[in-house]
C-alpha positions as CSV (number, residue, x, y, z in Angstrom):
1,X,-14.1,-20.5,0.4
2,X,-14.6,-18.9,-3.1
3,X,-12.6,-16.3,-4.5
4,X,-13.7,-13.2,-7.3
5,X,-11.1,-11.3,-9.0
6,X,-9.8,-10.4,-12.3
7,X,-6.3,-9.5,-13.9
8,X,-3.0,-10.2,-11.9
9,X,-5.1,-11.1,-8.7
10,X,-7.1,-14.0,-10.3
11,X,-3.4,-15.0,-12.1
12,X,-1.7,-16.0,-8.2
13,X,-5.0,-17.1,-7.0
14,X,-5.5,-19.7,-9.5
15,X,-1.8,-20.3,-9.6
16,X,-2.1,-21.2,-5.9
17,X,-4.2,-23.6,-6.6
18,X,-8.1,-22.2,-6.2
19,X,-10.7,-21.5,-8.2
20,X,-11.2,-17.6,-9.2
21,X,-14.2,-16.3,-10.5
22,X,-13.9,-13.2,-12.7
23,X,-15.1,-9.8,-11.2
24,X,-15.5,-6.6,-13.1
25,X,-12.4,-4.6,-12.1
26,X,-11.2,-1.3,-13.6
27,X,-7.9,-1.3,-16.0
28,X,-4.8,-1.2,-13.5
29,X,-2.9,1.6,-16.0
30,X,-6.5,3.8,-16.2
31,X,-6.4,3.7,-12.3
32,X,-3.1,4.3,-11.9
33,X,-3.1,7.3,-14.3
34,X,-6.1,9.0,-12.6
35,X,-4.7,8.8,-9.1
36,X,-1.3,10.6,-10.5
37,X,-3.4,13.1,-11.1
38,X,-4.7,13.6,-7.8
39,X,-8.1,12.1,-8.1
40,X,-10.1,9.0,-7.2
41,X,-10.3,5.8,-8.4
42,X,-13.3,5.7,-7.5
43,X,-15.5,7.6,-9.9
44,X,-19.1,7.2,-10.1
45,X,-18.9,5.3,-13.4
46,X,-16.7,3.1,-12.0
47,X,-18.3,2.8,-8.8
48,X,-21.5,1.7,-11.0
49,X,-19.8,-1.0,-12.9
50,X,-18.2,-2.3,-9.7
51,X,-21.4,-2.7,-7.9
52,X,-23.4,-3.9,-10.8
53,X,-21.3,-6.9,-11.6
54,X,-20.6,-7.2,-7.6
55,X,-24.5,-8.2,-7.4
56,X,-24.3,-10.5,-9.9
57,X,-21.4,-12.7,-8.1
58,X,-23.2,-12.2,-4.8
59,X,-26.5,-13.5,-6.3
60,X,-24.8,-16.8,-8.1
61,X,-22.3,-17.4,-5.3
62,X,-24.9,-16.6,-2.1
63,X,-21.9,-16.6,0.5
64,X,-22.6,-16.5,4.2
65,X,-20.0,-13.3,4.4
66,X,-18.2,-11.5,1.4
67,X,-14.1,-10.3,2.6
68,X,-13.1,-7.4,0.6
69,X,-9.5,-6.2,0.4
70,X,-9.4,-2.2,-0.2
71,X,-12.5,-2.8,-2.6
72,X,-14.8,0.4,-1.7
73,X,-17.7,-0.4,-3.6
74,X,-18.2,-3.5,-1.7
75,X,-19.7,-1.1,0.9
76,X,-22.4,-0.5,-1.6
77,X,-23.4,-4.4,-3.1
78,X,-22.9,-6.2,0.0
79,X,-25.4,-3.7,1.6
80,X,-27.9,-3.7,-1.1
81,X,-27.4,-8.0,-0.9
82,X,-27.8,-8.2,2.3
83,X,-24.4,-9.7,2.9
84,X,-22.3,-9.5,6.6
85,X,-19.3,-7.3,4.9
86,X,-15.9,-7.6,6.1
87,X,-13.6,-5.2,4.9
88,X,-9.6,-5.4,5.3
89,X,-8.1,-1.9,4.8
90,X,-5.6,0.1,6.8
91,X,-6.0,2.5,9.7
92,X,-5.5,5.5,7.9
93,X,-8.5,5.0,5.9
94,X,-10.6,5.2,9.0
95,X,-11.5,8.5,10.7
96,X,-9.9,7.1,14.3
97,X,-6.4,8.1,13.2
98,X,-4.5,9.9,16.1
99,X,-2.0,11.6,14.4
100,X,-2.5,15.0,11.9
101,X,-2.6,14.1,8.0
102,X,-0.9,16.6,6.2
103,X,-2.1,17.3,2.5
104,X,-1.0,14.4,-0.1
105,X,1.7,16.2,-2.8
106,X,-0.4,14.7,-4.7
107,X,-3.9,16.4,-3.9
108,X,-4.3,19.3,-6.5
109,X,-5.5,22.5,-4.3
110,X,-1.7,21.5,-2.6
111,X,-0.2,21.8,-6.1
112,X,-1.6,25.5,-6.8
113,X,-1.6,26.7,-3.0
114,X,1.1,27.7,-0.7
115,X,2.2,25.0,1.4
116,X,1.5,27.7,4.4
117,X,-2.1,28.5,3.4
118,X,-2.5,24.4,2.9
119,X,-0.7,23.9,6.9
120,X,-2.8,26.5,8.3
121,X,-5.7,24.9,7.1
122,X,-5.3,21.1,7.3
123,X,-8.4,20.3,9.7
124,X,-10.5,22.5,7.9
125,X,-9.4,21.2,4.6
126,X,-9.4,17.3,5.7
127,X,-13.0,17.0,6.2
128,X,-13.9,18.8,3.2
129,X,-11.6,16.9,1.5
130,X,-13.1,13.4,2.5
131,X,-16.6,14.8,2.1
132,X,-16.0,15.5,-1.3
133,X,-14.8,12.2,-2.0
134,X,-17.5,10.6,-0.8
135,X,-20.0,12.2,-3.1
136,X,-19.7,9.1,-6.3
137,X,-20.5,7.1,-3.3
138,X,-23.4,8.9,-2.6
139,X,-25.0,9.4,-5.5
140,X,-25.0,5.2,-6.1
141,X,-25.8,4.2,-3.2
142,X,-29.1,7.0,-3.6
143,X,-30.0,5.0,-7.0
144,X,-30.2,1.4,-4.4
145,X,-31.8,3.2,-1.4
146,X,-29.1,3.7,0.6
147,X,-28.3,6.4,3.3
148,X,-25.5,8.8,2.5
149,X,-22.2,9.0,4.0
150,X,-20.8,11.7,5.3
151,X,-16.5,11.0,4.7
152,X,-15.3,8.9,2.3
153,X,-13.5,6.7,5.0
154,X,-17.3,5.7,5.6
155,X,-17.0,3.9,2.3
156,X,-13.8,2.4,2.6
157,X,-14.9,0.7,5.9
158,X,-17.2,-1.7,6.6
159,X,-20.1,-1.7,10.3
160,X,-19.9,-4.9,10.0
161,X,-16.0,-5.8,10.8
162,X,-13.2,-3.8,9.6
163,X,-9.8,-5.4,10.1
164,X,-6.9,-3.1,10.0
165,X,-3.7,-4.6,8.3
166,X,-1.7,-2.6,10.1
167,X,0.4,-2.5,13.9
168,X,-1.0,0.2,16.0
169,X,2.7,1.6,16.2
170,X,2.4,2.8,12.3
171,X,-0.9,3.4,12.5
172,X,-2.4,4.3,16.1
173,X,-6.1,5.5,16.4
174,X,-7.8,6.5,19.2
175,X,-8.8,4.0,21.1
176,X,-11.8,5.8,22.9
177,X,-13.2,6.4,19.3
178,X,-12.5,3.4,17.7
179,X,-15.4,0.9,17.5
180,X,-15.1,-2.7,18.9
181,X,-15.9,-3.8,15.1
182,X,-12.8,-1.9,14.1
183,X,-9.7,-3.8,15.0
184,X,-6.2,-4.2,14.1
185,X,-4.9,-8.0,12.8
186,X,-1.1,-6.9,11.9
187,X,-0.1,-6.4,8.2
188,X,-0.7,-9.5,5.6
189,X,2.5,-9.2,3.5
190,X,2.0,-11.5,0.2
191,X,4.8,-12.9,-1.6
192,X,4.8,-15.4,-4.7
193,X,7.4,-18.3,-4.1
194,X,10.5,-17.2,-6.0
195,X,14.0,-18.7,-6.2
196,X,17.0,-16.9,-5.2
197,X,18.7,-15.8,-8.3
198,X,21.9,-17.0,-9.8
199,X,23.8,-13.7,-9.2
200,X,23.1,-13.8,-5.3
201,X,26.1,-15.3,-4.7
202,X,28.1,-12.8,-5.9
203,X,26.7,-10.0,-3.2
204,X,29.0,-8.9,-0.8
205,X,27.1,-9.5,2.1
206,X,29.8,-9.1,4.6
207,X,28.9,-5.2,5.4
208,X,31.5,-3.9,4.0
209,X,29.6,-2.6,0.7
210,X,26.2,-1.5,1.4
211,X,23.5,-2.6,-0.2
212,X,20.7,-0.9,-1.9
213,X,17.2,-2.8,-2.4
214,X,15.3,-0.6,-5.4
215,X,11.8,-1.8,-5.8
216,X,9.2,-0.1,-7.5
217,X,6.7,-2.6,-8.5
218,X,5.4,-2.6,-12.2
219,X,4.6,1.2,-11.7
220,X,8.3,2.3,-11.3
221,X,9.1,4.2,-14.7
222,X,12.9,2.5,-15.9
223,X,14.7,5.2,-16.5
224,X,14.4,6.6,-13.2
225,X,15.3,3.4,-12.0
226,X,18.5,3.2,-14.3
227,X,19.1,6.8,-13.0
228,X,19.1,6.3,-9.8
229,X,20.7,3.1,-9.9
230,X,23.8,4.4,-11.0
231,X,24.4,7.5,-9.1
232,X,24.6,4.7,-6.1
233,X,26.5,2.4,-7.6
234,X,29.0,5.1,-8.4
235,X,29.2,5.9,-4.8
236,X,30.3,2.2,-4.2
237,X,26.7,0.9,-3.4
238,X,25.8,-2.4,-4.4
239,X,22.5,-1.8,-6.3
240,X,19.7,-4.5,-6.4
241,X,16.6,-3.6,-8.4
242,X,13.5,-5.3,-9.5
243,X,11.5,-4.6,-12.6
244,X,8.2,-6.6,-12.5
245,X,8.8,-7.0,-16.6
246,X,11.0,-9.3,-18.6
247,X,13.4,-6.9,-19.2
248,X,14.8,-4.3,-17.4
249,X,16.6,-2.4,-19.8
250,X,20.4,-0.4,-18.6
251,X,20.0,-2.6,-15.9
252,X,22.1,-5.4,-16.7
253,X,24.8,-3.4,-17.9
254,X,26.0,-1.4,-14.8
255,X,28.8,-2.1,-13.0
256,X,27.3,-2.7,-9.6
257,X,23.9,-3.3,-10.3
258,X,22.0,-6.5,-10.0
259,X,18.4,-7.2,-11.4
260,X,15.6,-9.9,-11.6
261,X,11.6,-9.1,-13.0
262,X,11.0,-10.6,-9.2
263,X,12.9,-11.6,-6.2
264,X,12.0,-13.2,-3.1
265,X,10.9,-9.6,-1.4
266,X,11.7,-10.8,2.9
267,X,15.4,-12.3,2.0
268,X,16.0,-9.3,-0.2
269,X,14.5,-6.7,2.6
270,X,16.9,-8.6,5.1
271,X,19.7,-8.6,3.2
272,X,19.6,-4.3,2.4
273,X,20.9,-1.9,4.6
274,X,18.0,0.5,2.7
275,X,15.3,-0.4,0.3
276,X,14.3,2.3,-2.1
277,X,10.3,1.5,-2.8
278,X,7.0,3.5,-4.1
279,X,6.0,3.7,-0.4
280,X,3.5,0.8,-0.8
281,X,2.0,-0.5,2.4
282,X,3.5,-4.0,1.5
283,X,6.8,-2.8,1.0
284,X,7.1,-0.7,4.0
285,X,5.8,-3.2,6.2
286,X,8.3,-5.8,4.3
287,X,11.3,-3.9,5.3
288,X,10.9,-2.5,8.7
289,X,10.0,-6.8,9.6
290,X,13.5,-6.8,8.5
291,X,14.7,-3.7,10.3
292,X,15.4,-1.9,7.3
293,X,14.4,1.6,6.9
294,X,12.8,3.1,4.3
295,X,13.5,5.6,1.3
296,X,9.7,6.1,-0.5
297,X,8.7,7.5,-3.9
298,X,5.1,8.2,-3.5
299,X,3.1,8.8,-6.3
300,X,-0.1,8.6,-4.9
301,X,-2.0,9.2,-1.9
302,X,-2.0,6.2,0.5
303,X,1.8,6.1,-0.3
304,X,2.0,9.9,0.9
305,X,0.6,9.0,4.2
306,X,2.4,6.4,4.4
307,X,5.6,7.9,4.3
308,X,4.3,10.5,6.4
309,X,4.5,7.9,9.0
310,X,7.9,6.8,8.0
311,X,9.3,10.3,8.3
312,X,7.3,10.6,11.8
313,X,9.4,7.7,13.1
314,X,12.6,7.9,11.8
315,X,12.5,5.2,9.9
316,X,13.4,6.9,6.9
317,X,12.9,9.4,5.0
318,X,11.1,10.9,1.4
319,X,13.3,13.0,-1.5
320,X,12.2,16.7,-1.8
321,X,12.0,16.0,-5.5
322,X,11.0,12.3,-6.0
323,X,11.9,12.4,-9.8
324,X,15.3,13.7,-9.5
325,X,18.0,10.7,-9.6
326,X,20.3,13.0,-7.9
327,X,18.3,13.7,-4.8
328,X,16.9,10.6,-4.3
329,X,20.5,9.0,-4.3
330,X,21.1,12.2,-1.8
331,X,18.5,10.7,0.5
332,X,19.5,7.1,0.4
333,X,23.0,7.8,1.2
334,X,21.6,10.3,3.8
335,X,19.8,7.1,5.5
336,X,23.3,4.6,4.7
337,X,25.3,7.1,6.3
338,X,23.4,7.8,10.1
339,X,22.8,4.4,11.8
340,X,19.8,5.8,13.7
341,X,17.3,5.3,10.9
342,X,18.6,1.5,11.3
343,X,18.5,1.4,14.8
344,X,14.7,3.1,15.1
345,X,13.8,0.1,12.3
346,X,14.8,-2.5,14.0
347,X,13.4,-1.5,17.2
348,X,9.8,-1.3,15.3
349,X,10.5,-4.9,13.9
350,X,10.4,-6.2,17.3
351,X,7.0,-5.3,17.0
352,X,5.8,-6.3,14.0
353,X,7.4,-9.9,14.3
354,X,5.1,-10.4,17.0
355,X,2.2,-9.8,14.7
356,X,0.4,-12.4,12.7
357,X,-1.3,-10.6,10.3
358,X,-2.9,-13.8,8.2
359,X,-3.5,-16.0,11.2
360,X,-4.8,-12.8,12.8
361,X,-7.4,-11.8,9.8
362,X,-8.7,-15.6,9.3
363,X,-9.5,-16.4,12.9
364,X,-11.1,-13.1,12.8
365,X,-13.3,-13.6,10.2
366,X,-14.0,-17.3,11.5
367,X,-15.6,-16.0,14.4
368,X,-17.5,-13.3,12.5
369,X,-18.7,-16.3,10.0
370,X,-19.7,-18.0,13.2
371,X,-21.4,-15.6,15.1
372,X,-23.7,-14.7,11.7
């Protein structure tokens, strides 16, 4: 087994103990800044760089099957190298979905269009939509000889197998639609080994203060945290926040408020009777295991649907104004104070502790391996 990454990714993977090769890979803050704005991170630029070094591992490395995790262009090198592709992505990025996607806050015809024009024409608007972001696709996989796509949830899947991290309850598709090489495995939630901190002790676990899990990766801006953070601990909340930096600045300082750069993300989810995240998949999945629902910030598309599925459930529930402190602490103490968003969250973890998402994904791609 050989691994290819760069930045944070190669960081755990050769801190676990395996060799990474490095992997052209896009600047984390660049991406990060273009999908705020509503647009792709894939560009065809991008896409070109990506596929170009892609081809050069595949050529030294000459693996039986290349496993990409949400890496698009994959769809493109592995093709061109003749490679069995298997790509691990989530449901919604197929087109066998069964539930309507509403337009991403983010998108920008939803910024400058009434949301009842946008409503009244979602189907219209979601093919379009896909179609258009399938076009840097296109035009690469033209310059290697490749057929076109027709939605960009052609390029984020794979014909070979496509292994959904996901539980059909979060995510159903349409079973009559959905392709036998299409196939759920449960979610793979990550998790570096960390210590409990030496403050833990000092929680009130005893239910009698709530607790409030805030954890917004290394995207979540500080103030907002700090903002936020305070508002609930004024309301008697016990506050618990992680930074993903050294520092966390006003953090330290608040009556009420806890913080640690990392924490050990399952005890922490178990522990809060609400975690307050950026709407991540990882996240989401990491506290409804626990039974814990869900307040999201999304920033950026994926996150939007996802907590389109967390609102469809009742398992929480997204701030009208996600960058307002005084709304988002609205919300959370919204979800605190009605036990049913608990209640619906623990009846969904039944489901997902049944899953095996890792064990799920490598016997998968055993038998793939096997059957090439």
């Amino acid at each position: 087994m050989l691994f290819a990454a760069s930045g944070d990714n190669a960081f755990w993977i050769e801190k676990a103990g395996h060799m990474s090769r490095p992997v052209y890979t896009r600047n984390k803050e660049d991406t990060l800044e273009c999908l705020r704005r509503g647009g792709s991170a894939f560009d065809e630029n991008t896409l070109r760089d990506y596929v170009r070094d892609e081809l050069r591992v595949l050529e030294e490395l000459r693996p039986d099957v290349v496993v990409g995790d949400f890496r698009a262009s994959l769809s493109i090198s592995a093709a061109v190298a003749c490679v069995p592709y298997v790509c691990i992505t989530n449901a919604i990025w197929s087109k066998y979905v069964s539930f309507p996607l509403a337009p991403p806050r983010s998108w920008k015809p939803g910024k400058l269009l009434p949301k009842s024009l946008v409503g009244l024409a979602r189907s219209a608007l979601e093919k379009r939509v896909f179609a258009f972001y399938a076009k840097p696709f296109n035009r690469v996989r033209k310059e290697y000889g490749l057929p076109p796509q027709d939605d960009l949830r052609d390029c984020m899947c794979s014909d070979d197998l496509t292994l959904f991290a996901d539980v059909p309850e979060f995510f159903p598709t349409d079973d009559a639609r959905r392709p036998a090489h299409c196939r759920y495995v449960g979610p793979i939630i990550w998790e570096p080994s960390q210590s409990l901190p030496p403050w833990w002790d000092d929680l009130d676990c005893s239910g009698k203060r709530k607790i409030v899990y805030i954890t917004m990766g290394s995207t979540g801006k500080m103030e907002r945290i700090r903002a936020i953070a305070k508002r609930l601990a004024d309301q008697g909340c016990q506050v618990v926040c992680t930074s993903a930096k050294a520092d966390a600045p006003g953090l330290a300082g608040l009556p009420g408020v806890f913080s640690s750069p990392y924490l050990p993300g399952s005890e922490m989810c178990k522990a809060a009777n609400v975690v307050v995240c950026h709407a991540g998949n990882g996240t989401i999945y990491q506290a409804l295991r626990e039974g814990t629902p869900v307040v999201g910030l999304a920033e950026f598309h994926d996150q939007d649907f996802n907590m389109q599925r967390v609102e469809a459930l009742g398992v929480g529930l997204r701030p009208a104004r996600d960058d307002d402190p005084d709304n988002v602490a609205e919300i959370v103490l919204q979800v605190l104070l009605d036990p049913v968003y608990t209640e619906r969250a623990e009846r969904l973890s039944e489901q997902l502790k049944k899953s095996d998402g890792p064990g799920a994904a490598a016997a998968a791609i055993a038998e793939f391996a096997e059957r090439r």
